[in-house]
C-alpha positions in Angstrom: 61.1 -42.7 -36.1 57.8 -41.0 -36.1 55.4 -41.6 -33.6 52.6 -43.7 -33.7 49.0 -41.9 -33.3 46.9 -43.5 -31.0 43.6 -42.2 -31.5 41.6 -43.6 -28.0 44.0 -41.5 -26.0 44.3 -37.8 -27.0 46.3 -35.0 -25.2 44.4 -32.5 -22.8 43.7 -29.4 -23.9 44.2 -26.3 -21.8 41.7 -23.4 -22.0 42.5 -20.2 -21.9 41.0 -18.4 -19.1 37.7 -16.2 -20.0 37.8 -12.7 -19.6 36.0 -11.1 -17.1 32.8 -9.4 -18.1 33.4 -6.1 -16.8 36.5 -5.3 -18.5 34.8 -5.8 -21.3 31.2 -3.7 -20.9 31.1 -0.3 -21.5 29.4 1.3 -18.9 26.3 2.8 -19.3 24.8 5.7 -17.9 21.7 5.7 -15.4 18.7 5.8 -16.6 16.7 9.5 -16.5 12.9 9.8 -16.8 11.6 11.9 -19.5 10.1 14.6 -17.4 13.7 15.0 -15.5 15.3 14.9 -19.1 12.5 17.9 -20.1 13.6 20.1 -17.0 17.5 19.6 -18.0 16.9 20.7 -21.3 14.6 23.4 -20.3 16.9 24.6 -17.9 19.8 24.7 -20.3 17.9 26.2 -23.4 17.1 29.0 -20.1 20.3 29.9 -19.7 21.3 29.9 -23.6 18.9 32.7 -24.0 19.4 34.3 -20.9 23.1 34.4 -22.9 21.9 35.9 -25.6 20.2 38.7 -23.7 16.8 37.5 -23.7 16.3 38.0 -27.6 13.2 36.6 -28.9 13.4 34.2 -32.6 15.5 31.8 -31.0 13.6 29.6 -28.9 13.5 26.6 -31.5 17.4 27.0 -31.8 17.9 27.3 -28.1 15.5 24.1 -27.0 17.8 22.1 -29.9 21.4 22.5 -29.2 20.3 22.4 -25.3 18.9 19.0 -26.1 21.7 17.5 -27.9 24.0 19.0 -25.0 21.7 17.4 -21.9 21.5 13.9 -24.3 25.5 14.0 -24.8 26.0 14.7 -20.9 23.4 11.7 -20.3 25.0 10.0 -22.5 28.9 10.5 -20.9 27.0 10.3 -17.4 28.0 13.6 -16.3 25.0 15.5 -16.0 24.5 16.1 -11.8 20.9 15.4 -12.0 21.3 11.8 -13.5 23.0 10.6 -10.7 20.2 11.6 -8.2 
């Protein structure tokens, strides 16, 4: 025989547990000021051309791809500097 529904008495529900907040976060890298940021790339876009033998018509290029590398060690946190 099917059971009758009584609608002033209802079953209680069980909630699943919340996940914790830091197993979900990424973390995030600290945070560098601009003029510390400037010497990092500066310092890298140094040693590219001191690399290339000191050859001049490259400085643009150098100061570029030493910025993207100093952002995309910021960025992974594992520039030395950004932990300072």
């Amino acid at each position: 025989m099917p059971r009758e529904k009584n609608p002033e008495v209802t079953p209680a529900r069980k909630r699943a547990p919340r996940k914790r907040a830091a197993a979900t976060e990424v973390s995030r890298p600290s945070f560098v000021d601009p003029q510390q940021r400037a010497a990092l790339i500066a310092r890298a876009a140094y040693f590219r051309a001191m690399n290339r033998g000191f050859a001049p018509g490259h400085e643009v290029e150098d100061w570029v791809a030493a910025e993207a590398e100093v952002d995309a060690e910021l960025l992974r946190g594992t520039t030395r500097a950004a932990h300072t």
